[in-house]
C-alpha positions in Angstrom: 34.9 157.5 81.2 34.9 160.0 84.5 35.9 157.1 86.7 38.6 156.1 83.6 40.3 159.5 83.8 40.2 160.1 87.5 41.9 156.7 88.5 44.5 157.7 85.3 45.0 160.9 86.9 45.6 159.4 90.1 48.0 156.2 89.6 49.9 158.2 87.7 50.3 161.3 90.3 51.6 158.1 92.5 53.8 156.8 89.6 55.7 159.9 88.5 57.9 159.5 91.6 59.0 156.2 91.0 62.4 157.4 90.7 62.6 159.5 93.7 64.5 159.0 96.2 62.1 160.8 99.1 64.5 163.4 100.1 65.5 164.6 96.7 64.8 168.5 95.9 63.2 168.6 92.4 65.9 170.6 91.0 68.4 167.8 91.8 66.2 165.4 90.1 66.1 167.4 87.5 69.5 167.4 86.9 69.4 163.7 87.2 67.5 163.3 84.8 69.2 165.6 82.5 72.0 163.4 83.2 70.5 160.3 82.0 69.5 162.4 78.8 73.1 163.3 77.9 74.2 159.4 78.5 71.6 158.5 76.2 72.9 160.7 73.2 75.8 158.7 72.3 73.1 155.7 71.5 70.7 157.7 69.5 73.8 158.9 67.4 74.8 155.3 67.2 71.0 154.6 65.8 70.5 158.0 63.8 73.9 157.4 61.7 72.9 153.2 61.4 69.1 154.1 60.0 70.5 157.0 57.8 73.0 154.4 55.8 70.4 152.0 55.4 68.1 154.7 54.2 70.8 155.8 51.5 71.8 152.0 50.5 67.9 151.4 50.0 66.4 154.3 48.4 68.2 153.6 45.2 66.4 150.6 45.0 62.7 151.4 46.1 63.3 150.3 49.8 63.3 153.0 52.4 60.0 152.1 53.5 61.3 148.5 54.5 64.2 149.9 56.7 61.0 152.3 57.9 59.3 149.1 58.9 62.1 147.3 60.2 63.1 150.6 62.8 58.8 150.0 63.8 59.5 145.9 64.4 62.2 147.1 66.5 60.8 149.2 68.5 57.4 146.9 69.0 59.9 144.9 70.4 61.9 146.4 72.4 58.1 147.5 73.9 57.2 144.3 74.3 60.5 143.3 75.9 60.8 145.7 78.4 56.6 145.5 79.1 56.8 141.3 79.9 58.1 142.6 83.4 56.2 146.0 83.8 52.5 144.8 83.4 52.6 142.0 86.0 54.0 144.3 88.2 51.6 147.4 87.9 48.9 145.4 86.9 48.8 142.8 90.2 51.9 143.0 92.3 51.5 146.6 93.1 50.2 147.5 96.6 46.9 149.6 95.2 46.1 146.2 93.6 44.4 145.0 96.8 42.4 148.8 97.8 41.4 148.9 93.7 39.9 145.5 93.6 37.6 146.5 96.7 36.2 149.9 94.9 33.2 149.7 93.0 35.3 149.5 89.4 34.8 147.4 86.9 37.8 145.5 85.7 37.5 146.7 82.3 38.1 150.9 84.1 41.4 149.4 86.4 42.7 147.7 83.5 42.3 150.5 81.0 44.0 153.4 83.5 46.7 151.2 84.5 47.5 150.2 80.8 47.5 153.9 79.9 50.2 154.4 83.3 52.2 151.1 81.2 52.1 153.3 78.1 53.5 156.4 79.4 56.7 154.7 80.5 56.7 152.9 77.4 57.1 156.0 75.8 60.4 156.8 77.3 61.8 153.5 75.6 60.1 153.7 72.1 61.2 157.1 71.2 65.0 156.0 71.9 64.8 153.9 68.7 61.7 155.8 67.3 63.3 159.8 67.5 66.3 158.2 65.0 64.4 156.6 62.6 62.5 159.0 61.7 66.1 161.4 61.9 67.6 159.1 59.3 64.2 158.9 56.9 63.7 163.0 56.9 67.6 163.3 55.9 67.2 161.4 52.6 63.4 161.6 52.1 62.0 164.6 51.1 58.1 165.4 53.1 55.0 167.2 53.0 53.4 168.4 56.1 50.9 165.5 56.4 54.3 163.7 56.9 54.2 165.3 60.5 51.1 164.7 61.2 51.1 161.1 60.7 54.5 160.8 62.8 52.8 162.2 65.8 49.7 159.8 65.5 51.9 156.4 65.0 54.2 157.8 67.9 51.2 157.9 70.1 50.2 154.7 69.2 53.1 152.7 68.2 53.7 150.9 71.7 49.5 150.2 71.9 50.2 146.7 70.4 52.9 145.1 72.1 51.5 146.2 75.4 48.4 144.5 74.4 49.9 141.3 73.4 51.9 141.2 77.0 49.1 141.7 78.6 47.1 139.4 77.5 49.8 137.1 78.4 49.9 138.2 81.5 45.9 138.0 82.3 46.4 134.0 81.0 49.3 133.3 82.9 47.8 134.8 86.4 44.5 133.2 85.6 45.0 129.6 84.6 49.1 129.2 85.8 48.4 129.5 89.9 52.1 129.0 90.3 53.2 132.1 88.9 51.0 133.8 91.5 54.0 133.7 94.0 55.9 137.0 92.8 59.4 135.3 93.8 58.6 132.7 91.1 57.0 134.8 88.9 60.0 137.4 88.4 62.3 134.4 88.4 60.8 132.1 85.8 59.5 135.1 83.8 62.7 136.8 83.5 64.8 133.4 82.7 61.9 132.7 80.3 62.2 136.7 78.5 66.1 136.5 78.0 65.8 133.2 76.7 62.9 134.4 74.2 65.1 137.2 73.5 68.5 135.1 72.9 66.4 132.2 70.9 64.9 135.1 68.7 68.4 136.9 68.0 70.1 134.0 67.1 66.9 132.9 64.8 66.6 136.3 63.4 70.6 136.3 62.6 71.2 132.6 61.3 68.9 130.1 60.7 66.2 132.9 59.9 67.2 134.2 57.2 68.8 130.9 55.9 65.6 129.3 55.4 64.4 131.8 53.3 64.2 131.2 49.9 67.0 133.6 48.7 65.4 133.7 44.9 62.1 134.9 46.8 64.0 137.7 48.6 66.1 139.0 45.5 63.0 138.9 43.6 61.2 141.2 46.3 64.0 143.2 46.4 64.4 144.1 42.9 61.0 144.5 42.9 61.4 147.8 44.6 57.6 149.8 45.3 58.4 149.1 49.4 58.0 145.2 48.9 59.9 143.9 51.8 57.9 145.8 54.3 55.3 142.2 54.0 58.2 140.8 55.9 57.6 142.4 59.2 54.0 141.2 59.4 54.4 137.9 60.9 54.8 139.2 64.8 53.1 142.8 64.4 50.8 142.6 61.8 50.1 146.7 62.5 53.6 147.7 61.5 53.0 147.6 57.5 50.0 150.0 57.3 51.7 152.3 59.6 54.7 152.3 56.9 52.8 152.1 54.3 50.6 155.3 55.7 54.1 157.2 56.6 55.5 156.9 53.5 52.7 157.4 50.8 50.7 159.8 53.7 47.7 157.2 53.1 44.9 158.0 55.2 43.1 154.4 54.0 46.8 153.0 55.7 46.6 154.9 58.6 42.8 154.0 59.2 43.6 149.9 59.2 46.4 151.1 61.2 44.3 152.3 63.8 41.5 149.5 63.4 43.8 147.0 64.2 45.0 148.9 67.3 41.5 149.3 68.4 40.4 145.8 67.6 43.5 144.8 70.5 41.8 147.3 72.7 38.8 145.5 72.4 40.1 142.1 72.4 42.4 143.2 76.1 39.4 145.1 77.3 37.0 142.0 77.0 39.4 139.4 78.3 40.1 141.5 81.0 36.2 142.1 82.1 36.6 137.8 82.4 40.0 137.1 83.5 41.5 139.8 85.1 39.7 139.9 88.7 39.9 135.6 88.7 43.5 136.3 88.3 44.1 139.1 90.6 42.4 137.8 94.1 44.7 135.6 96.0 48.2 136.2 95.1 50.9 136.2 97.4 54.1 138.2 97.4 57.1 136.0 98.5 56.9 132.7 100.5 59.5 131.4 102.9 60.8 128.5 104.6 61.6 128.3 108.1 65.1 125.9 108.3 65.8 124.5 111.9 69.6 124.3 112.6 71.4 120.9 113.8 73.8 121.1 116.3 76.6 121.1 113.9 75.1 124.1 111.8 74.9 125.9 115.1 77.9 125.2 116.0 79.3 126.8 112.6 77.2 129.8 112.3 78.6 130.5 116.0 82.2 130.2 114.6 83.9 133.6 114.9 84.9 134.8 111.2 85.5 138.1 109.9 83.0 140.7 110.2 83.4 142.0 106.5 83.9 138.6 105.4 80.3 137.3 107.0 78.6 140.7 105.9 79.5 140.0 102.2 77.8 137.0 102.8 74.9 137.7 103.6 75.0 140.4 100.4 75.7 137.4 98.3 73.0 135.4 99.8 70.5 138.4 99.7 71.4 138.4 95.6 71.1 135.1 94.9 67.9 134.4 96.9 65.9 137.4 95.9 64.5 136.9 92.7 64.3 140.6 91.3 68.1 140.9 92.7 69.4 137.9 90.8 68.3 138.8 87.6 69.0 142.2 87.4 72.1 142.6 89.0 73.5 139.4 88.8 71.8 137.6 85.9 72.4 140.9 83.9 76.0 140.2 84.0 76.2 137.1 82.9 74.0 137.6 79.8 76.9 139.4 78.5 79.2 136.2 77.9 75.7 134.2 75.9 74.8 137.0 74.5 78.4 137.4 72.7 78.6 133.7 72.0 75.3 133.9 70.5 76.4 137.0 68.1 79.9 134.8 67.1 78.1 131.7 66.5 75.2 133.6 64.3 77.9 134.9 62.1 78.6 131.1 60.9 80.7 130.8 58.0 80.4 135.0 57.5 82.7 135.3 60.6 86.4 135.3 58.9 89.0 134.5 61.9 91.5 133.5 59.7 92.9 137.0 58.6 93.6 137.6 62.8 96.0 134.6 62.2 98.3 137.0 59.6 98.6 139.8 61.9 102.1 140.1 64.3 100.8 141.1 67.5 104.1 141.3 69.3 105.0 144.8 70.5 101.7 146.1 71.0 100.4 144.8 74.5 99.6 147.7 75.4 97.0 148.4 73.2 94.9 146.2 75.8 95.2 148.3 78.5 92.2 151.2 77.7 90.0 147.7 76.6 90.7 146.2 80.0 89.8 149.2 81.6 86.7 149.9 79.3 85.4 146.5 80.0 86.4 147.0 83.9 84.6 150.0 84.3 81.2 148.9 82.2 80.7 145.6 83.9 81.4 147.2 87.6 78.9 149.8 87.2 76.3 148.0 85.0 75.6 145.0 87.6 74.1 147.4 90.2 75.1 146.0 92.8 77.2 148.7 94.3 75.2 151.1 93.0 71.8 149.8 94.9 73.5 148.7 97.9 72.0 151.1 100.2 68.6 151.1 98.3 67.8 147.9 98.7 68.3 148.4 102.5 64.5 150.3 102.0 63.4 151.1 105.9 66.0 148.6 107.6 68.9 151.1 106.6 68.4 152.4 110.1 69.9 148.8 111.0 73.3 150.3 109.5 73.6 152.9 111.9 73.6 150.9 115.7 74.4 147.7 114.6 78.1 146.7 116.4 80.1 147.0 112.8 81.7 150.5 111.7 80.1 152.1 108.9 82.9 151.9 106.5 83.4 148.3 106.9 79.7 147.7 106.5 79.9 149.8 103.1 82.9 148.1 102.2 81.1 144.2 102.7 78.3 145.4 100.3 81.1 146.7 97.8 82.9 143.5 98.2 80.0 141.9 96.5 79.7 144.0 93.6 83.6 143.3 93.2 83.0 139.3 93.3 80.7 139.7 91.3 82.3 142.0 88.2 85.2 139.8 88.8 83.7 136.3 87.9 81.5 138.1 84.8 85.1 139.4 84.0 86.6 136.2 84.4 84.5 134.5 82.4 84.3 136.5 79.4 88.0 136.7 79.1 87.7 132.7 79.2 85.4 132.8 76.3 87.1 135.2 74.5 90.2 133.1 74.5 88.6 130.0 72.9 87.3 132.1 70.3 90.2 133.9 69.7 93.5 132.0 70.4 95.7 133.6 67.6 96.0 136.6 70.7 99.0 136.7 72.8 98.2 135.3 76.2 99.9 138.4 77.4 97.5 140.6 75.8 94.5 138.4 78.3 96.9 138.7 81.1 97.4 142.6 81.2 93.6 143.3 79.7 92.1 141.5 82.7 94.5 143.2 85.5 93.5 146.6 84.0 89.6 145.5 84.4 90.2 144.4 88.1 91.7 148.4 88.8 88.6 149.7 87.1 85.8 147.5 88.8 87.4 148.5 92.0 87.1 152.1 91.1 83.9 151.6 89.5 81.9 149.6 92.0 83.4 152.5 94.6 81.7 155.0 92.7 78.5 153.6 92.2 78.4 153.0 96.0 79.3 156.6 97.0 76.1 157.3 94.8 73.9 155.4 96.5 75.1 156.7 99.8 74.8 160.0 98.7 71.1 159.8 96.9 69.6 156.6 98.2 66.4 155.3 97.2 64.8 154.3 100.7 60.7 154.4 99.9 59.7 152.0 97.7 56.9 149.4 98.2 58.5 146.3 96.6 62.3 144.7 95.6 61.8 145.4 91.8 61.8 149.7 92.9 65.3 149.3 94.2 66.9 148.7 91.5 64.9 148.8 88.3 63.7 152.4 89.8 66.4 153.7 91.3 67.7 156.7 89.7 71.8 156.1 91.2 71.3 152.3 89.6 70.3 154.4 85.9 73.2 157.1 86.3 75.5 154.4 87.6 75.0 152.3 84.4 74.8 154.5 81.6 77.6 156.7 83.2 79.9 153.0 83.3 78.8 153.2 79.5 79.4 156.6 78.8 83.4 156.5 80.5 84.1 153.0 78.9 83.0 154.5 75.7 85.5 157.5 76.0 88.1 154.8 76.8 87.6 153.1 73.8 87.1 155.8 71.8 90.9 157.1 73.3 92.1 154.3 71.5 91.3 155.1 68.3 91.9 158.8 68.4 95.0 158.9 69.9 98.5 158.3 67.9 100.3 155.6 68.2 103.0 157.0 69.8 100.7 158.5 72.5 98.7 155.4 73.7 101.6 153.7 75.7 102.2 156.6 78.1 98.3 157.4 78.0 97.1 154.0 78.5 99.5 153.7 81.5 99.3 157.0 82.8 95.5 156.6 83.4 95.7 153.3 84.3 98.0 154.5 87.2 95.4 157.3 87.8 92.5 154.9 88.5 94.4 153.1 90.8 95.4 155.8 93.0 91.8 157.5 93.1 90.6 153.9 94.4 93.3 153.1 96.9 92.3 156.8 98.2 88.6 156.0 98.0 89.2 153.3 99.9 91.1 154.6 102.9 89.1 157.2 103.7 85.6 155.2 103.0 85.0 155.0 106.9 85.3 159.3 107.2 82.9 159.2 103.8 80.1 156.9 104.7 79.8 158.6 108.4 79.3 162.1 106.5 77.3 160.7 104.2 74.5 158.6 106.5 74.2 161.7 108.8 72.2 163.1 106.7 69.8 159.5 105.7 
């Protein structure tokens, strides 16, 4: 147990600055942080005010404790989710990997301090659904002080589970699947793999799911009332009913199967791990490449004179698109959006009425698309990353930037242009889908929604690079830090979220006879903030890199 807390102690000493930027003060951190906080609130509102009207539409019939137990399914999931990409990654891509696995340890003491490093982050994520379910039960539920008690204890443990059940995934997959010892391949299967598991088990969970079951069957446990729908959220977490069950009645019989079960996956991960986990650890690589020889004729046009910017951007593009950690998260994320909504439409099935759009006279009001387009503009610019890690991902080369024969503005301006293309197609595409599903809209509403996007990606994607410049994240050990770690990549995306929510919100809340002049007025606004931007981006990056 000594060696267990002292290698705890110290992987996570060399964790907490994941997000630092190595020239950050602590106060500005801080701040940052505090920043991230305040984005954040709008969501847990969103999930306080959803839990507490389920709570008041089941309590009448005897089934708070379900929507309790459906609030813990969630949040298993979102644990296990989010951990499919964190435990290969601390457990065997991380640099200490290699000086661990020559210490006298056994793999049962490196596996047990570097789950408890997983769990900490895993934290962060849990109590963003966690901290408003329990909000919406306390305001129609009535508690004792046991109540409390019991919170704190299923808190602490809640994410033990779905850790467990990733990792053990992970130990098989690095043990008997050699092939997913390259990391490359690894972070690009595994990620294609996880948003496909999560897409399949949306649409399952929202159509045929629930179609299948016997709707008699669920009426009857419904009426039933006494909790009886909790049984349903079994079948992937088996722990989640005895922790409802023990919350609601304060059942200390409840809370100790809870806990056995959670201590039996200990066991289970521990003793797989003392078999598998060194096996699987010793002789992984990081990345592999090819060496290509050039023809003539290749020579000949990679010697063609083009455009520096032009030939800068592509290398960006190219650095995207063949870095597997890059593609998925700043690319792939984007493009999830358009699946993701034709999964939702399609999962609606017959529920989904279009025909009532069809009644509606739509002429006269195309302006009402012009705070949408910008919404939209301003959320998919900012939540790709691109932009916003440009100067990250550079890592040590950034120095590169400074004496190469290219001015620093156009050089900044290249990397933008690839966060532009990039917003642009994701923009282009959804407005694509969003016409076949809903043709009964003018094609002028389309036409000036997507032109008031392009103004805000612009202005977006310049933001998020002037972040970067100004707080880069230059130390990091491996690709996946630049952008999943980056602390500019986190304020960049849920500040896109935070503005395109006040946009839409503007919509809604101002009158009618306001939103014209509004909508145009700050339409006009963005444009002339990015056209400045933009001229004086040589004077700002120079300013800004002195001090890299």
């Amino acid at each position: 147990m000594r060696k267990y807390f002292s290698l705890t102690r110290t992987l996570f000493k060399n964790a907490a600055g994941m997000v630092a930027d190595g020239k950050t003060k602590k106060m500005r951190v801080y701040l940052l942080y505090g920043f991230l906080a305040i984005c954040f609130i709008p969501l847990l509102f969103m999930l306080y005010y959803m839990f507490q009207e389920a709570f008041k539409t089941m309590a009448p019939l005897q089934q708070s404790g379900s929507i309790l137990a459906a609030g813990f399914h969630m949040t298993n999931l979102v644990t296990f989710l989010f951990s499919i990409f964190l435990i290969p990654g601390v457990f065997y891509f991380s640099k200490d990997s290699e000086i661990l696995l020559s210490l006298p340890l056994k793999p049962q003491t490196i596996l047990a301090s570097k789950f408890s490093v997983c769990l900490l982050y895993e934290y962060v994520f849990m109590l963003i659904v966690f901290l408003p379910l329990i909000a919406g039960y306390l305001q129609n539920e009535s508690v004792s002080i046991l109540f409390y008690v019991f919170v704190v204890i299923i808190a602490l443990t809640l994410p033990i589970y779905p850790l467990v059940l990733s990792s053990i995934i992970s130990m098989l997959v690095m043990r008997f699947v050699p092939f997913f010892k390259n990391r490359d391949r690894f972070n690009m299967i595994g990620g294609i793999l996880s948003v496909a598991f999560a897409l399949s088990f949306s649409y399952f969970m929202n159509s045929s799911g629930m179609q299948q079951e016997d709707p008699s069957a669920l009426v009857n446990l419904l009426i039933e009332g006494n909790n009886s729908l909790i049984s349903m959220f079994a079948y992937l977490f088996p722990a989640v009913p005895f922790a409802s069950h023990a919350l609601i009645s304060q059942d200390i019989l409840q809370l100790g199967l809870y806990l056995l079960i959670l201590i039996a996956a200990l066991a289970v991960f521990l003793i797989m791990g003392k078999y598998f986990y060194f096996k699987g650890a010793i002789g992984f690589d990081e990345t592999k490449s090819t060496r290509k020889v050039l023809n003539d004729v290749e020579m000949k046009k990679a010697l063609t004179q083009k455009s520096k910017v032009f030939t800068y951007t592509q290398k960006e593009l190219r650095l995207l698109l063949r870095t597997p950690v890059y593609f998925l998260n700043c690319i792939g994320t984007c493009f999830i959006f358009p699946i993701v909504i034709v999964i939702s439409i399609m999962s609606q099935g017959e529920s989904l009425n279009l025909a009532a759009l069809n009644q509606i006279d739509f002429s006269g009001y195309a302006y009402y698309a012009i705070l949408p387009g910008l919404a939209m503009g301003m959320l998919i610019g900012c939540i790709n990353m691109i932009s916003a890690t440009a100067i990250s991902r550079e890592g040590s080369n950034v120095m590169f930037m400074k004496y190469i024969p290219m001015p620093l503005g156009k050089q900044i301006i290249a990397k933008m242009n690839a966060g532009i293309i990039v917003s642009v197609l994701t923009i282009l595409l959804l407005f694509i889908i969003a016409y076949i599903l809903f043709p009964m809209l003018p094609v002028l509403y389309y036409i000036i929604a997507f032109i008031s996007a392009i103004i805000a990606i612009f202005l977006g994607n310049e933001l998020c690079i002037l972040l970067d410049m100004a707080h880069p994240k230059l130390v990091w050990e491996q690709e996946a830090a630049a952008v999943k770690q980056n602390m500019s990549g986190m304020i960049a995306m849920f500040g896109g979220m935070l503005i395109a929510g006040l946009l839409i919100a503007a919509l809604f809340l101002l009158p009618n006879d306001l939103i014209m002049p509004i909508s145009i007025g700050i339409c006009i606004a963005i444009l002339l903030i990015s056209v400045v931007i933009y001229s004086k981006m040589d004077t700002i990056a120079c300013k800004l890199f002195k001090k890299i």
